[in-house]
C-alpha positions in Angstrom: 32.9 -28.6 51.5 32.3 -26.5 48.5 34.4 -23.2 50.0 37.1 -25.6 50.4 37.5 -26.9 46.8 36.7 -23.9 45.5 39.8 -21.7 47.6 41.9 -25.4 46.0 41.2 -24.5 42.8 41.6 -21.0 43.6 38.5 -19.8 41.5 35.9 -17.4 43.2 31.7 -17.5 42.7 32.8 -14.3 41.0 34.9 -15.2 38.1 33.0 -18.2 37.5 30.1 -16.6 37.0 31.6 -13.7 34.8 33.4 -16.5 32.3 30.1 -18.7 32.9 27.8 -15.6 31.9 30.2 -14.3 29.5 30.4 -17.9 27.5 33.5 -17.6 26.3 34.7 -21.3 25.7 38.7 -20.4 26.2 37.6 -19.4 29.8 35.6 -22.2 30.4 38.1 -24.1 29.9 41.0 -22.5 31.5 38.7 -22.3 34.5 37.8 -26.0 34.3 41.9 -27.7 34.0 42.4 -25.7 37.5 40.3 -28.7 38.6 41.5 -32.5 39.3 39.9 -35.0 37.1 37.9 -35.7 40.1 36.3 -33.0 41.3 35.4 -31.8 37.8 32.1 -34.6 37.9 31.2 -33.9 41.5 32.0 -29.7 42.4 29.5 -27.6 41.5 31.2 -24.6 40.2 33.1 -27.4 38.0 29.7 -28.8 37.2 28.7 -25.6 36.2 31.3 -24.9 33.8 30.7 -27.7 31.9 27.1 -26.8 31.9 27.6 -23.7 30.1 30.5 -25.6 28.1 28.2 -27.6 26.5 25.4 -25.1 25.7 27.7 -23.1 23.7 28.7 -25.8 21.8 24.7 -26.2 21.0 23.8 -29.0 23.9 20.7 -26.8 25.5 19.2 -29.3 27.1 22.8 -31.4 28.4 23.8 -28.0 29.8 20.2 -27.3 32.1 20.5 -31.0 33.2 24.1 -30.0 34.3 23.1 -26.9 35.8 20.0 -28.5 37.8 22.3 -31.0 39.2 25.0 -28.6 40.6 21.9 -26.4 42.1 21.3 -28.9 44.2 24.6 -29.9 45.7 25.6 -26.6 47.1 25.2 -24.0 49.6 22.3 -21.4 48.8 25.0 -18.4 47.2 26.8 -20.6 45.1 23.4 -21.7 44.4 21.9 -18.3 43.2 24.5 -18.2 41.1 24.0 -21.6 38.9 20.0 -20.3 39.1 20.7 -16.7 37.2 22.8 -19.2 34.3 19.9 -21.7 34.7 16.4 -19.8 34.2 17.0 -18.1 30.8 18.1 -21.8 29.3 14.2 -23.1 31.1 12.4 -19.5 29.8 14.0 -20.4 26.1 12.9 -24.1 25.9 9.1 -23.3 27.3 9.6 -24.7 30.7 8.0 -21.6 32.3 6.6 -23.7 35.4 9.7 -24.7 36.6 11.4 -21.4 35.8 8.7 -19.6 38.0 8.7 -22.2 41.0 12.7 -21.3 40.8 12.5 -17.7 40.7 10.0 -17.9 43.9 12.8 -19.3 45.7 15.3 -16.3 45.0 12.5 -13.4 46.5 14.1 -13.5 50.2 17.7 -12.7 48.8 19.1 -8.9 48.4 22.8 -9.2 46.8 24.3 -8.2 43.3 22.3 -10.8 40.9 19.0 -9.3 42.7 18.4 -7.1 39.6 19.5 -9.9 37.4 16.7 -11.9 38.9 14.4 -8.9 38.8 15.0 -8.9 35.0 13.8 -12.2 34.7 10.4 -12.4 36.7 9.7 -9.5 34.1 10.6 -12.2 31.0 8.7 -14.7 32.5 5.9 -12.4 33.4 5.6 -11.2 30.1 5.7 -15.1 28.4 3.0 -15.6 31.2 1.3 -12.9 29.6 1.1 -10.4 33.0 2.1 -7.4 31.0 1.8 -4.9 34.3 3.6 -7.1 36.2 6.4 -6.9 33.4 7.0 -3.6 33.2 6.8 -3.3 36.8 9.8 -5.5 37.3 11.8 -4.3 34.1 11.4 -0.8 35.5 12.8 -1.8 39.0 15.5 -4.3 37.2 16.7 -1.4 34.7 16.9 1.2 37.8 18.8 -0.7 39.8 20.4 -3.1 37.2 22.1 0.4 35.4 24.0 1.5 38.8 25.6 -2.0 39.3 29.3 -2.0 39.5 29.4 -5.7 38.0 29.5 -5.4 33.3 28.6 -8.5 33.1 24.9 -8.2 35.4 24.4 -4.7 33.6 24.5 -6.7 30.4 22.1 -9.2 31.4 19.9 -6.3 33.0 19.7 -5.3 30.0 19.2 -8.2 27.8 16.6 -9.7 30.0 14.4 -5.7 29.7 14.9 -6.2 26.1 13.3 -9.9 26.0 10.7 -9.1 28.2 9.5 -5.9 25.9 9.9 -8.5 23.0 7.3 -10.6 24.3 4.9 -8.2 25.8 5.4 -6.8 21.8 6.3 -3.1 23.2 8.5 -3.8 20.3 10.5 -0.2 20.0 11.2 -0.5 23.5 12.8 -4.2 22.8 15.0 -2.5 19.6 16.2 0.2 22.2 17.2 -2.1 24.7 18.3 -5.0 22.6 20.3 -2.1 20.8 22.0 -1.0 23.7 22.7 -4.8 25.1 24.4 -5.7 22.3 26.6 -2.7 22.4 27.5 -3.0 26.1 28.3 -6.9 25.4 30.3 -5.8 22.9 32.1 -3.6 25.1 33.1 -6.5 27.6 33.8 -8.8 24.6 30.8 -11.2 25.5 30.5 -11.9 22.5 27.8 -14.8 22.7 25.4 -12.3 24.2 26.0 -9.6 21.9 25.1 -12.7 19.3 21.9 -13.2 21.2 20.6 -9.4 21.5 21.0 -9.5 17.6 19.1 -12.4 16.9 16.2 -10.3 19.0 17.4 -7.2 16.6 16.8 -9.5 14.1 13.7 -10.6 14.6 12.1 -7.4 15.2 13.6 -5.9 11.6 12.6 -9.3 10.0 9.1 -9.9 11.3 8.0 -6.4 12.8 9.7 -4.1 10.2 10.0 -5.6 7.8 13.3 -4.6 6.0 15.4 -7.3 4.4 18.3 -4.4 4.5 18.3 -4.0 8.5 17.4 -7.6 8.9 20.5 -8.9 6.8 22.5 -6.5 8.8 21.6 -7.7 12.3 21.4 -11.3 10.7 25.0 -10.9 9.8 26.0 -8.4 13.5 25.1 -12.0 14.8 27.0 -14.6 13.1 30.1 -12.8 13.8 29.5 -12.1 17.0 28.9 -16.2 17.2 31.7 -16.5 15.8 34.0 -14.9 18.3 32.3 -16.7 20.5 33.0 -19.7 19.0 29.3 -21.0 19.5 28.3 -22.8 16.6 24.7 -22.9 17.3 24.3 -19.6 17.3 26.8 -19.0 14.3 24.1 -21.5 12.6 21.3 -20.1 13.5 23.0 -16.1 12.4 23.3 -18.4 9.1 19.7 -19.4 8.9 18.6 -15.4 9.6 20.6 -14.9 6.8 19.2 -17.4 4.6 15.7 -16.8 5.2 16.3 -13.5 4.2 17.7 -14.5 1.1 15.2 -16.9 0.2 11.8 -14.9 0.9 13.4 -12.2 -0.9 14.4 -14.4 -3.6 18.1 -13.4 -3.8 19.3 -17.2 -5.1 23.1 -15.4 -5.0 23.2 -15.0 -1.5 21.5 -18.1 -0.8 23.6 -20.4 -2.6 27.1 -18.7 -0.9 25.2 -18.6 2.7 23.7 -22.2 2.1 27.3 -23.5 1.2 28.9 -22.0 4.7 26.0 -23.7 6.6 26.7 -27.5 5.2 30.2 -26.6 6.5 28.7 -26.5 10.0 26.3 -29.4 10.9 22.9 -28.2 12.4 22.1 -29.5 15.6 18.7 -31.3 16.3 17.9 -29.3 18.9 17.7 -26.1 16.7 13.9 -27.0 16.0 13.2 -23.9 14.6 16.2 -23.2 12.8 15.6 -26.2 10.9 12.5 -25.3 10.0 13.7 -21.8 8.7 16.3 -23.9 6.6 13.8 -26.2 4.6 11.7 -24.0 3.8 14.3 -21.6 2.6 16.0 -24.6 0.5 11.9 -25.6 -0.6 11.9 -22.1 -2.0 15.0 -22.1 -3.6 14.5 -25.7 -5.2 11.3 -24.5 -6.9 12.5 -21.7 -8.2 14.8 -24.1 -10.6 11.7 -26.1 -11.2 13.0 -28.8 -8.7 9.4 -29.4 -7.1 10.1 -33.0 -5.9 12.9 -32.0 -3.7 10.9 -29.1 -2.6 8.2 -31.3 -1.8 10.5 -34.0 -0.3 12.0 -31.5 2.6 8.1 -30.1 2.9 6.6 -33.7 4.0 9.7 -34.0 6.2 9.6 -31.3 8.2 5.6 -31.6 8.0 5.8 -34.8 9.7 7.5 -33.3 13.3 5.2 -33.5 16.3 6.8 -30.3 17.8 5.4 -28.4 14.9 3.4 -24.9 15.5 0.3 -24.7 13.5 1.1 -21.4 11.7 4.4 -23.6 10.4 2.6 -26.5 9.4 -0.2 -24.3 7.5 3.2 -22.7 5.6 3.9 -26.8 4.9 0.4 -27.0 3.4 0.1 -23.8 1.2 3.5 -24.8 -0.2 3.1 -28.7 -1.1 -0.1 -27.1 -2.5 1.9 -25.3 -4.7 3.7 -28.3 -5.6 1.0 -30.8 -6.8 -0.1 -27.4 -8.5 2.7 -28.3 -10.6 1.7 -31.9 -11.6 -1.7 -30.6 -12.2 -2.9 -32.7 -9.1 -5.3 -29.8 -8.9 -8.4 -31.9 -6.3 -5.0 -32.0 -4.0 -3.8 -28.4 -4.6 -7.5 -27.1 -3.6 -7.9 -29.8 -0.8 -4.0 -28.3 0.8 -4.9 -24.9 0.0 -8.3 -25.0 1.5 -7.1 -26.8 4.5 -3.7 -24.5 5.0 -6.6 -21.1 4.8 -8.8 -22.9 7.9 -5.5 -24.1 10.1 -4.5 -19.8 9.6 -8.0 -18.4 10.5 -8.0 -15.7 13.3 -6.9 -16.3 16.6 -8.8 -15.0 19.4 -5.4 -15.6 22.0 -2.6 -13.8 22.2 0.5 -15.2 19.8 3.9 -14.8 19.1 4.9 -12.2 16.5 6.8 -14.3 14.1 3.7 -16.7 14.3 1.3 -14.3 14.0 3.7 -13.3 10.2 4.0 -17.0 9.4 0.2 -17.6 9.9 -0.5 -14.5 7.5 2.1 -15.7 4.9 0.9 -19.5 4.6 -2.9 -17.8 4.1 -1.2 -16.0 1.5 0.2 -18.3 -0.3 -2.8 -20.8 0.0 -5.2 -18.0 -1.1 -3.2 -17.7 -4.2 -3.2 -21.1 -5.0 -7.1 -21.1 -4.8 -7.6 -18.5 -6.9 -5.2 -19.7 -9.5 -7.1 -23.6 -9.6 -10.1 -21.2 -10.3 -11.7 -21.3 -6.6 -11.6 -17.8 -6.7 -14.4 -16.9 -4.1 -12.6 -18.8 -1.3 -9.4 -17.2 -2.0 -10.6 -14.0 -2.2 -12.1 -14.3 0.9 -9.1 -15.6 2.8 -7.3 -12.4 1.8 -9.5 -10.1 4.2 -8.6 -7.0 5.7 -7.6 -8.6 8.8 -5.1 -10.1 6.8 -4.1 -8.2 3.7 -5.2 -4.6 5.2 -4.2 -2.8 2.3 -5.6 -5.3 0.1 -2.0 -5.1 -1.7 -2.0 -8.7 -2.5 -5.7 -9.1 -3.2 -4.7 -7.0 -6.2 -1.3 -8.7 -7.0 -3.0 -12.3 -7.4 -4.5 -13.5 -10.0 -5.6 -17.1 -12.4 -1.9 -16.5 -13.9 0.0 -16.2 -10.5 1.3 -13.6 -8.4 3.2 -9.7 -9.5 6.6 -10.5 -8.1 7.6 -6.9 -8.9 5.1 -5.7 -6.7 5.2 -8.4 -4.1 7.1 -7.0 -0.6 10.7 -7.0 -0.6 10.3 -10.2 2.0 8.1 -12.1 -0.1 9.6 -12.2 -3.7 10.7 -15.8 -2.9 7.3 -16.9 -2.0 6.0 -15.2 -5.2 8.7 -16.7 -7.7 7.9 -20.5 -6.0 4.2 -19.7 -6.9 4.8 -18.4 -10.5 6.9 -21.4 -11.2 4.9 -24.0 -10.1 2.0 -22.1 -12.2 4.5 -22.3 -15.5 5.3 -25.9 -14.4 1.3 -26.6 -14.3 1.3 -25.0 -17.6 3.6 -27.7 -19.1 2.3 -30.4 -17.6 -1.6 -29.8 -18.2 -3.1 -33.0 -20.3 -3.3 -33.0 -24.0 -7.3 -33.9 -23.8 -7.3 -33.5 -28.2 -10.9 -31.8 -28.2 -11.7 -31.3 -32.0 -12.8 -27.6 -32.6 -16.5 -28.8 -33.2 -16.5 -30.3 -29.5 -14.6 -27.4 -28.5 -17.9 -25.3 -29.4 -20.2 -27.9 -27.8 -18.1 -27.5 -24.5 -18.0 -24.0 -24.4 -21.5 -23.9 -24.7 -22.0 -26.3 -22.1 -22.0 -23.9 -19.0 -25.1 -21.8 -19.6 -27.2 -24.8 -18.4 -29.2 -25.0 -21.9 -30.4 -28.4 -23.3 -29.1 -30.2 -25.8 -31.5 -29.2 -28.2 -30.9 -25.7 -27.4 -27.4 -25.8 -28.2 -27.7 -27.9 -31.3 -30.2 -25.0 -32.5 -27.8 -22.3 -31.8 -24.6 -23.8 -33.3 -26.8 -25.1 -36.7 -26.6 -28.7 -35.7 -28.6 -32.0 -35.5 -29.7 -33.2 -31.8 -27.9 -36.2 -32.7 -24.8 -35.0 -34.1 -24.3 -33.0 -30.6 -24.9 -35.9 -28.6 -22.4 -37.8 -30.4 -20.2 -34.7 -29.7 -21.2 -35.1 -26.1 -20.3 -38.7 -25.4 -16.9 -37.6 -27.0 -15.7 -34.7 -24.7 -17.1 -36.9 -21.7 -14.5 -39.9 -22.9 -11.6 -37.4 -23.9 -12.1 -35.5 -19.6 -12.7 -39.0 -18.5 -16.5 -37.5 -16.9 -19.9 -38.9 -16.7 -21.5 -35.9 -16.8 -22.2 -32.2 -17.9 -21.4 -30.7 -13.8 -17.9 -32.7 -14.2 -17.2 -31.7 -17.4 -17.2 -28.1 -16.6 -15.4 -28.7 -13.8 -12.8 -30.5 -15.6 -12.7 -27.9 -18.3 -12.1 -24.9 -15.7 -9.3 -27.5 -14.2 -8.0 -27.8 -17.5 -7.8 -23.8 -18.4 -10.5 -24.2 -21.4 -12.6 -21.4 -19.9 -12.4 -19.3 -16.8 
């Protein structure tokens, strides 16, 4: 029976829950050698340990499996128990189904880890997109929650409130409770928590706020916190805060020291988004030293991932337009930009915060790169109110690139990457060797007149134009005058 390995190993529900909760690896362990080798792959509460062993060493998905599989070998407390450490891992990797058919089966319970579980439904309510029904059970989880006599379930309360506000974007109330989590987990030195109220903390200054100075902060509050822990996922992912900041506000100091302490620590595979946040960050830093393959290298990568969201793949196309931009591929610059501006139009449901930024960004950028290939009407028009409200960056962009002095603190990066590959379009534009008699045929060519027109106005034969015709088709390898003045606007000969 479970009671009687756990009085053998002399460990209570009680303090392997706190050490579980807390996720502080030296406790794990200590907890787990009071086992026999035996018992440590078939009790429960050892099961469990391991669980939470190996999701702070970055194995999500190995921990829930773990978790699941001592749920169902044990009596119904021991079992409410592994289902409070279980549910926030299912909320965090999207499996709300399963966290909701779980949290039906804890409703007939009253004990200790009801507000806990009260805290919850409100999280998944609010990723279910029941916003009444979220503040309804925050409010009850927070009133009760407060007066508990356990730290470690106030800290939790409180996380969970913070989470849930997060998602229902009642976004002060999430900085005010996400504050004061992190504080009280600080308080018990559970450390991995504190790490994990920051990274909310973060969030909100990076995406809502918009302040690279409190962003950095919290981004920083969190690696060390990690740290302590000893979780190395989340002392990666604090690094990855901490390098996006750097890179979409163009400090390539910062980035090179933060990107040299994160090749010290492999990245799991499991830290999808994380990733992400790290190519792109290196894609912005590589152009800004003119290194556009590389840039376009970790783009097409990353690009290539099923598990993609669409405002992160649009990001992928704006950028790589950017980057044949630089090769004067300019068909493929307008054909990524163009595509990147309809994959970011408005959405009608209801999205994520930091998608909702990284959809607006990638129009951004992909505006900008239409109006600089000289399809100026489309790009304007992606730049709407709806997107650019102000119109700050309508009147920042322009044919040459975009004002990186006036750019937002949080978008220099983008803005350097951009001017960059307009410089390295500059330099690699083709030497087409018009003489300056075809040079006044060409520019002559838009206003639609005939031939005869033009040879009139410039005091030359019919013939002698014609000639100079045939020419400046060979020299823009066109067939005809529509191309040719495409070719010539591609070129930079005239806006």
């Amino acid at each position: 029976m479970l009671n009687d390995r756990t009085v053998e190993s002399g460990i209570t529900l009680e303090q392997f829950y706190e050490a579980a909760a807390i996720g502080r690896r030296q406790s794990i362990d200590e907890l787990l050698m009071r086992f026999p080798a035996s018992e440590r792959i078939r009790d429960p509460i050892a099961i469990g340990l391991r669980a939470m062993k190996a999701v702070t060493g970055g194995d999500v998905h190995g921990g829930i499996a773990l978790l699941k599989r001592a749920a169902t070998h044990c009596d119904a407390r021991t079992r409410r128990y592994l289902l409070d450490l279980l549910l926030p891992l299912l909320v965090n990797t999207n499996a709300l189904d399963e966290a909701s058919r779980l949290l039906a089966d804890t409703e007939s319970y009253d004990d200790q880890l009801e507000p806990a579980f009260e805290a919850m439904r409100a999280v998944v309510s609010a990723r279910q997109g029941d916003d009444a029904r979220s503040v309804a059970y925050a409010k009850a989880a927070l009133d009760s929650g407060r007066t508990s006599d356990n730290p470690v379930i106030v800290g939790r309360v409180l996380m969970r409130a913070a989470s849930s506000a997060f998602f229902r974007e009642d976004l002060e109330e999430a900085q005010e409770r996400a504050l004061e989590a992190a504080r009280w987990h600080e308080r018990i030195d559970s450390h991995r928590n504190a790490a994990t109220s920051y990274s909310f903390l973060y969030v909100i200054a990076h995406t809502w706020l918009g302040d690279p100075d409190v962003a950095r902060f919290y981004a920083r509050r969190m690696t060390m916190s990690a740290h302590l822990a000893e979780d190395v996922g989340l002392e990666n992912t604090g690094l990855v805060y901490q390098l996006e900041t750097a890179a979409e506000g163009g400090d390539s100091r910062r980035f090179g020291s933060i990107r040299a302490r994160l090749l010290a620590n492999p990245m799991s595979e499991q830290y999808f988004r994380e990733r992400y946040s790290y190519v792109l960050a290196e894609a912005l830093s590589a152009g800004w030293t003119g290194r556009f393959d590389i840039a376009r290298a970790g783009l097409l990568s990353i690009r290539q991932s099923e598990d993609l969201p669409l405002a992160e793949r649009a990001m992928c196309e704006a950028m790589l337009a950017v980057v044949a931009l630089t090769t004067w591929q300019l068909d493929d610059a307008r054909v990524l930009a163009r595509r990147a501006i309809g994959m970011t139009s408005e959405r009608s449901q209801k999205e994520a915060l930091f998608e909702s930024r990284g959809r607006r960004l990638a129009r951004i950028v992909a505006a900008a790169v239409c109006i600089i290939v000289g399809d100026t009407i489309r790009g304007r028009r992606a730049l709407s109110r709806k997107v650019d409200p102000e119109q700050r960056f309508a009147a920042i962009i322009g044919p040459d690139g975009m004002d990186e002095y006036r750019t937002p603190s949080l978008m220099r990066g983008y803005a350097r990457f951009i001017n960059n590959g307009v410089r390295a379009a500059a330099l690699s534009r083709p030497q087409i060797g018009l003489t300056e008699a075809e040079m006044e045929v060409l520019n002559a060519l838009p206003d639609g007149s005939t031939l005869a027109t033009i040879a009139s106005s410039l005091g030359k034969s019919r013939k002698t134009v014609e000639k100079q015709v045939s020419s400046i088709y060979s020299k823009l390898q066109v067939t005809n005058r529509a191309q040719a003045v495409r070719r010539a606007r591609d070129l930079g000969i005239f806006g």
